[in-house]
C-alpha positions in Angstrom: -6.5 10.3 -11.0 -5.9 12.1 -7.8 -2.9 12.2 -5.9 -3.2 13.2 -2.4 0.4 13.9 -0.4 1.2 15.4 2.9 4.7 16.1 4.6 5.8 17.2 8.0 8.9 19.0 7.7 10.8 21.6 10.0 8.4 24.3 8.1 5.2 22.6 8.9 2.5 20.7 7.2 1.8 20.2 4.1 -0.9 18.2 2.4 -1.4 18.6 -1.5 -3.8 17.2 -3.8 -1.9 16.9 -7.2 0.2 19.5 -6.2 -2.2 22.5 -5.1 -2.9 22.8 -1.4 -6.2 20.6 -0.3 -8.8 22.4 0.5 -9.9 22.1 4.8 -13.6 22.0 4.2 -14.2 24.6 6.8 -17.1 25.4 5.2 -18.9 21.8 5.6 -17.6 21.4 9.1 -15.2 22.8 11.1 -13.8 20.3 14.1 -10.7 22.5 14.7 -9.1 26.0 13.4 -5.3 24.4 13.6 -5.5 22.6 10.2 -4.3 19.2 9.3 -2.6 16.4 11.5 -2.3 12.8 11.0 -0.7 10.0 12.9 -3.1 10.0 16.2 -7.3 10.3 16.4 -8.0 13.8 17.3 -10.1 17.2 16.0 -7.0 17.7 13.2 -6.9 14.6 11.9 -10.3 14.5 11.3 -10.1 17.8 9.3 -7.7 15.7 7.1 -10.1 13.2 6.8 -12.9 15.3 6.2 -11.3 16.8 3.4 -9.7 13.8 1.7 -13.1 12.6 1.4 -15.3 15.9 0.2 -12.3 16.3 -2.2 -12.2 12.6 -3.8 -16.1 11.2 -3.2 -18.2 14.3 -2.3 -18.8 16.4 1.0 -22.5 13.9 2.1 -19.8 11.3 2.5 -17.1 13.4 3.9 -19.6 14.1 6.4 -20.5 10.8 7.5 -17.2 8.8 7.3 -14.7 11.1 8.3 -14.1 9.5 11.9 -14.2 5.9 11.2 -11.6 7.1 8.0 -9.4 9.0 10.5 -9.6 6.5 12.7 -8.5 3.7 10.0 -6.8 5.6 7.8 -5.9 8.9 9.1 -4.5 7.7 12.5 -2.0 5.0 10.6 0.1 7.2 8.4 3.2 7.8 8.5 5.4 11.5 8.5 5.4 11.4 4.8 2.7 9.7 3.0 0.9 9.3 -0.4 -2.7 7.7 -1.2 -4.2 7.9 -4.4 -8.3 8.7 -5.0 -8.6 4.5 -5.7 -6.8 4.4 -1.9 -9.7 6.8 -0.3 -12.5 4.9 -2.5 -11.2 1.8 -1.5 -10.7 2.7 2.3 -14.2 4.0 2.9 -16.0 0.9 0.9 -13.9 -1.3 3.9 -15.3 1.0 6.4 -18.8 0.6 5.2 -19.3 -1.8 2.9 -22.8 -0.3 1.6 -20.7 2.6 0.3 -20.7 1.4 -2.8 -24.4 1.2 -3.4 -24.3 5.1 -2.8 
């Protein structure tokens, strides 16, 4: 089971799958160059979602739900936060029900 975690701290950001750093996803799409955010709907929080996605369910979904995640999801979480890979599943299967027929 995957464990996904970030933190904003007087350092900076930091969001960990299972420990090790998550993966941006530059390389499937790239809708900012700052890195991750989360608490508001913007270009950085969508990264996050993005990723969280490709990482838990596969980058064609990543693609195609990462703005209704971030803004369900991404946009509602706290400084510190934790979801699990059943959390992701289970947010994007609300978001679009025929999910799970994919």
């Amino acid at each position: 089971m995957k464990n996904y975690q970030g933190r904003r701290t007087i350092d900076g950001i930091t969001v960990t799958v299972n420990g090790v750093p998550l993966d941006a996803c530059y390389d499937l799409e790239a809708f900012t160059d700052l890195g991750f955010e989360w608490s508001y709907e913007g270009d950085s929080p969508r990264q996050l979602a993005l990723a969280l996605i490709a990482d838990c369910i596969g980058p064609d979904q990543a693609r195609r739900w990462s703005e209704p995640f971030m803004i369900k999801v991404i946009a509602e979480l706290d400084n510190d936060w934790q979801l699990t890979e059943d959390d992701v599943r289970s947010a994007v299967q609300l978001i679009s029900p025929q999910f799970a027929d994919n």
